[in-house]
N, C-alpha and C positions, 0 to 999 in steps of 0.2 A: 534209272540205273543208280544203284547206291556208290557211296565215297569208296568201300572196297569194293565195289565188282567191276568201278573206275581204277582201283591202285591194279589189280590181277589181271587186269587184261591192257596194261600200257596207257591207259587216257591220264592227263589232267586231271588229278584229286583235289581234294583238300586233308594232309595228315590232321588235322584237329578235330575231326571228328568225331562225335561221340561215340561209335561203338569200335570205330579202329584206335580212339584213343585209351578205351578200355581193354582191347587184345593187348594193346602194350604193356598198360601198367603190367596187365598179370602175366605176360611172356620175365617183365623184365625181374618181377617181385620171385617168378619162378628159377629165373639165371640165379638170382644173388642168393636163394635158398640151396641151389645145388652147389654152388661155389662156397657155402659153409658148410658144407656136410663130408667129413672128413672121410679117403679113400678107401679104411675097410670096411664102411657101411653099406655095403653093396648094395642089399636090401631099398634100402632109405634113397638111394643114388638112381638108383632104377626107377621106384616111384614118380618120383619129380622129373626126370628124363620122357615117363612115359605121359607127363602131363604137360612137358614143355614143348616135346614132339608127339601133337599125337596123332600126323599123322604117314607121320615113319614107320615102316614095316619093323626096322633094325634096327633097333637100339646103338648106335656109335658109343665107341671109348673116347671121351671128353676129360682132357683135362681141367680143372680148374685152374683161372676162373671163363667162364664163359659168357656170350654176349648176346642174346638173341633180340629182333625188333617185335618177331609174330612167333616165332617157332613153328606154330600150324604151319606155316607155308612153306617148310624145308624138308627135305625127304633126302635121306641115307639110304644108301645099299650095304650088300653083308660087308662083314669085317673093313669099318671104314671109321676113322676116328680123327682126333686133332687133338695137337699138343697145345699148352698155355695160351691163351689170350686170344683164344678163339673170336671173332667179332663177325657174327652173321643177321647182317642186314635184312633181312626175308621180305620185304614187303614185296616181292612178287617172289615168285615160284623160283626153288632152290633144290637143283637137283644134283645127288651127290652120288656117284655109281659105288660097284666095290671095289674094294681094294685099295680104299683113295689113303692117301697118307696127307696131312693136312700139316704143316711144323710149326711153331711156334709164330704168333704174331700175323695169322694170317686174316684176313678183309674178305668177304664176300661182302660185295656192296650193290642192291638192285635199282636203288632209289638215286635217279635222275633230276637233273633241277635244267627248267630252259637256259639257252647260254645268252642270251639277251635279258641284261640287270631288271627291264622293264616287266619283263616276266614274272623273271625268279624273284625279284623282291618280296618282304611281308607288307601285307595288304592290310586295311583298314573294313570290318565293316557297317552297317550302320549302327549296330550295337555298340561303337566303339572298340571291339577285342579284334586281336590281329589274326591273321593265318598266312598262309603261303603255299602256291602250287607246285606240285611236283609229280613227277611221272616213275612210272619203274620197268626193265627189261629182267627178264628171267637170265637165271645162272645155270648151266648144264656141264658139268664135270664126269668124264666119262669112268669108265673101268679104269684099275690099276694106277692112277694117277697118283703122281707126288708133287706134290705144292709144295717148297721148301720155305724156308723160315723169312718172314715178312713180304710174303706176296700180296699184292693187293688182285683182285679178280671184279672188274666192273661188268654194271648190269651190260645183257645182250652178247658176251663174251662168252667163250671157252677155256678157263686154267686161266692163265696171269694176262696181267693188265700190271705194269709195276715203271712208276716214269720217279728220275731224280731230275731232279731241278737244279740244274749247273750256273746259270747265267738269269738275267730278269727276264719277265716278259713280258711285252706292251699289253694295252688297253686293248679290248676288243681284238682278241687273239683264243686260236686254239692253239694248244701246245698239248702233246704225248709223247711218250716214246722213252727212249734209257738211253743215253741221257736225254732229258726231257729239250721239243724241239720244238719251236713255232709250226705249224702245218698251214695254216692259213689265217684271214680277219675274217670274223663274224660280219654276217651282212644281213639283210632282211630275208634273203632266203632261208634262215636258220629259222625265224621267227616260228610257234608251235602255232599248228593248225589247230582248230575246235571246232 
């Protein structure tokens, strides 16, 4: 099984991989060209949209600037768009139905990291060069849907995922929520199966 058909289907990867490290370069060399191409170039706009997504039915109304990991792996429905500062995570499967209104500042984020340090750390290999494991759950945003301005939407979720951080929080701790809250300590149950 390759490093992406490990990131697309939820297993333990590795991002430094040569052919997912090259979807990135050109997903991200492709955001930074549409975010210099000014709004009545419609033409020019759509190009580069249809190569950043290509495999969206529906071309979305994007504001500039935008932020893609993959592009290939996020799919729009009709009349669905977002405002400034768009940041879409793609590394697994990003589904965006119609009618979605997206507002300013908004996160899709699919890429997961273990919650045991021993895990997530970067790792050495014998070559000397580092890398690090991570996982990803898919995003599914239904019809009609309005995200308003600075939602964040984590992998495996529905519409928001958005926690503020009021107070500290210990070592080996999970904390979510608004205002954000301790929920429990990480224990070896947590640890990632392989």
């Amino acid at each position: 099984m390759t490093e992406k058909e490990k990131m697309l289907v939820g297993l333990l990867y590795d991002p430094s991989d040569p052919e997912l490290s090259a979807l990135l370069v050109k997903a991200r060399k492709l955001a930074r060209r549409y975010n210099q191409i000014d709004e009545d170039r419609l033409e020019e706009r759509e190009a580069v949209l249809r190569e950043l997504l290509p495999n969206t039915l529906f071309l979305p109304s994007l504001q500039a600037p935008v932020y893609f990991d993959y592009g290939c792996n996020t799919y729009f429905g009709r009349f669905s768009g977002a405002n400034f500062n768009f940041t879409c995570l793609d590394v697994c499967l990003v589904h965006i139905g119609d009618n979605v209104f997206i507002g300013p500042n908004v996160t899709l984020a699919t890429p997961m990291h273990p919650l045991l340090p021993e895990e997530r750390n970067v790792r050495q290999r014998p070559d000397g060069s580092y890398y690090n494991m991570e996982y990803a759950k898919p995003i599914r945003i239904g019809d009609d849907c309005w995200l308003a301005s600075n939602v964040v939407v984590c992998g495996g979720v529905t519409i928001g995922a958005s926690s503020v951080v009021t107070r500290d929080i210990p070592p080996n701790s999970l904390a979510v929520g608004n205002p954000c809250r301790v929920i429990r300590t990480l224990t070896d149950a947590d640890r990632m199966k392989q």
